[in-house]
C-alpha positions in Angstrom: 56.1 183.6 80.2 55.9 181.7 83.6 59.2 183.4 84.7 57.7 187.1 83.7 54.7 186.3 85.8 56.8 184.8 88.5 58.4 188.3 88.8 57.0 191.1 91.2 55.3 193.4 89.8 57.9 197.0 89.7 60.5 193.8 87.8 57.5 193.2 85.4 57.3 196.9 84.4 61.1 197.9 84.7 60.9 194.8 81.6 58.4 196.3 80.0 59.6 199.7 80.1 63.0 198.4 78.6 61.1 196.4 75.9 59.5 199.6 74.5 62.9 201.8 74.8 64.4 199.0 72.6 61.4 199.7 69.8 61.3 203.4 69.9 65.1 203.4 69.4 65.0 200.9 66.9 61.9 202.8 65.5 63.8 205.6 65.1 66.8 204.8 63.6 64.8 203.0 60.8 62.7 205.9 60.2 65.7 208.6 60.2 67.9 205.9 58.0 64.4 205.7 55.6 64.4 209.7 55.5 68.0 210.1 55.1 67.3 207.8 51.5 64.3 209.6 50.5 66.0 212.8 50.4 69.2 211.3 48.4 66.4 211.6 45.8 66.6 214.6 43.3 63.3 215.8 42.4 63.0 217.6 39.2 60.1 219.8 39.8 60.1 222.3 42.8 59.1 225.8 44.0 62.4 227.0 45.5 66.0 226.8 43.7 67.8 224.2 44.0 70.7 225.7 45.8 67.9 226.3 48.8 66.4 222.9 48.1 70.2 221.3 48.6 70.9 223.1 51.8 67.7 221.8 53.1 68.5 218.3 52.2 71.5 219.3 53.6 69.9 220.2 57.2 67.8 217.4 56.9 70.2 214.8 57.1 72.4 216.3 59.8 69.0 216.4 62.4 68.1 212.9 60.9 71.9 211.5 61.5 71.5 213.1 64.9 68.6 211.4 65.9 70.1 208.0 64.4 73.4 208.9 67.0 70.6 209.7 69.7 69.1 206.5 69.3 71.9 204.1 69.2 73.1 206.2 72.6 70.1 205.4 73.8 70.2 201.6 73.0 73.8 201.5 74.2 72.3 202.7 77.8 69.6 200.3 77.3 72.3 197.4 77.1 73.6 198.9 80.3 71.0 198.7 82.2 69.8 195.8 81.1 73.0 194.1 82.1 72.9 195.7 85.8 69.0 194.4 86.1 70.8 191.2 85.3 73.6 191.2 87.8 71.2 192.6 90.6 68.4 190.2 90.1 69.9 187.2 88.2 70.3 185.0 91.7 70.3 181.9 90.3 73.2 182.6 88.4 75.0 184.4 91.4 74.2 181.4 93.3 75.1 178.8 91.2 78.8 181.2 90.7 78.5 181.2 94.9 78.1 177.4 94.9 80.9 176.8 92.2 83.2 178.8 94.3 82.3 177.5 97.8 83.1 173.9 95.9 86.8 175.0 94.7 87.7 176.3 98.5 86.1 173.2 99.9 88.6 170.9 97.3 91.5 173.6 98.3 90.5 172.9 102.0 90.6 168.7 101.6 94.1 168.7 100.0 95.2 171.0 102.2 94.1 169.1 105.2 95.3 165.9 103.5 98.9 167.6 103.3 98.4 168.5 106.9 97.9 165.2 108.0 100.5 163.6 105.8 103.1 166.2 107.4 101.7 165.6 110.7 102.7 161.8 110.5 106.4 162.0 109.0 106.7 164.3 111.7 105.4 161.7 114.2 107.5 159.1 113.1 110.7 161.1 112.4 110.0 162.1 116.1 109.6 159.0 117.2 112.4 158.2 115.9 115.1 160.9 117.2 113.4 160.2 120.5 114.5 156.4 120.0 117.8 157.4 119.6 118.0 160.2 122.1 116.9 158.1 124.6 119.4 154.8 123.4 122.2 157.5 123.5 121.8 158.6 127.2 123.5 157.3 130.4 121.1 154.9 132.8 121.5 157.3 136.0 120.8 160.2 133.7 117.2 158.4 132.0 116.9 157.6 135.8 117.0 161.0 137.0 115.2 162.0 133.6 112.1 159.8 134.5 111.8 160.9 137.7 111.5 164.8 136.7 109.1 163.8 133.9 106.5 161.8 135.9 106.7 163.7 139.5 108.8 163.8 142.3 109.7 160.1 143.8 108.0 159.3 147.4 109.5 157.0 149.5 107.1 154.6 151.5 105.5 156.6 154.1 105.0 159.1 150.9 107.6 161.8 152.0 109.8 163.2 148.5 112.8 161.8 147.7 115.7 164.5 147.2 118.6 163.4 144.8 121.7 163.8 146.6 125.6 164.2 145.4 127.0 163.0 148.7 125.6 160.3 151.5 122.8 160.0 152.2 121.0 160.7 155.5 118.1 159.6 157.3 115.0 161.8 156.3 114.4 164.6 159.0 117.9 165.0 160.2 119.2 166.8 157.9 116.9 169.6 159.1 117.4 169.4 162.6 120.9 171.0 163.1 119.8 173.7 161.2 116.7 174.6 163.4 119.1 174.0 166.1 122.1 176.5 164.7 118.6 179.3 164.6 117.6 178.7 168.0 121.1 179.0 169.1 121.8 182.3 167.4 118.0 183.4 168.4 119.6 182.5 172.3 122.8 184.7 171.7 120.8 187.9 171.1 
């Protein structure tokens, strides 16, 4: 009773409307199915023959089956539509289906993440490792050379870059010059 009154009112009398389709049908199939016996009955005495009285016995029960078929149709719609009022209005069943299913994802998405982190660390120490060795394995003028890429180019003192060189070295600056010389001079010729 609290939950019917606890309902808006159009809910209220879609319930009510359903609650007397379900007694009219019911109604009349007991009524037809009540008929349908009476007239199994032969009667001894009657005004018309009882060829005519058959045939209308006859009739009878084929409009009284009817109406029984018509009736269970209708309660069989009845169920239907009860069962879509249900699914449209039932929330706290669709919520507590929601909540059930947000709970499953949310265990799916913890063991996934704990797989992810698992992986994530074997990863880091296999890594770790190869880099252990890959370093171990080099030459120390290539790690040299190696560092110096990874963390910048080298500065000397004054903070001018440091060029790695194949053959001897020469003074910073001078290197330069005879080229800036060798342009002037062909800038001269012309």
């Amino acid at each position: 009773m609290a939950q019917q009154r606890a309902l808006p009112q159009s809910k209220e009398t879609l319930l009510q409307s359903y609650n007397k389709r379900l007694k009219d049908d019911v109604k009349s199939i007991m009524d037809n199915f009540a008929e349908i016996i009476k007239t199994t009955k032969i009667e001894d005495e009657t005004q018309v023959s009882r060829a005519t009285q058959g045939e209308q016995d006859n009739y009878e029960m084929h409009v009284r089956a009817a109406n029984i078929v018509r009736a269970g149709e209708s309660l069989m719609k009845l169920v239907s539509d009860l069962k879509q009022f249900l699914i449209l209005n039932d929330f706290p069943s669709v919520n507590e289906a929601i909540d059930q299913r947000n709970q499953q994802l949310r265990a799916l998405q913890e063991e996934c993440d704990r797989k992810l982190i698992t992986l994530r660390d074997e990863v880091s120490i296999d890594l770790y490792e190869l880099e252990e060795e890959y370093y171990s394995s080099r030459t120390p003028s290539a790690r040299c050379m190696e560092e110096v890429t990874a963390h910048g180019p080298a500065l000397d003192r004054e903070g001018h870059k440091l060029t790695p060189i194949s053959g001897p070295r020469e003074p910073h600056g001078q290197a330069e010059a005879p080229e800036r010389s060798n342009l002037t001079t062909k800038e001269e010729k012309r």
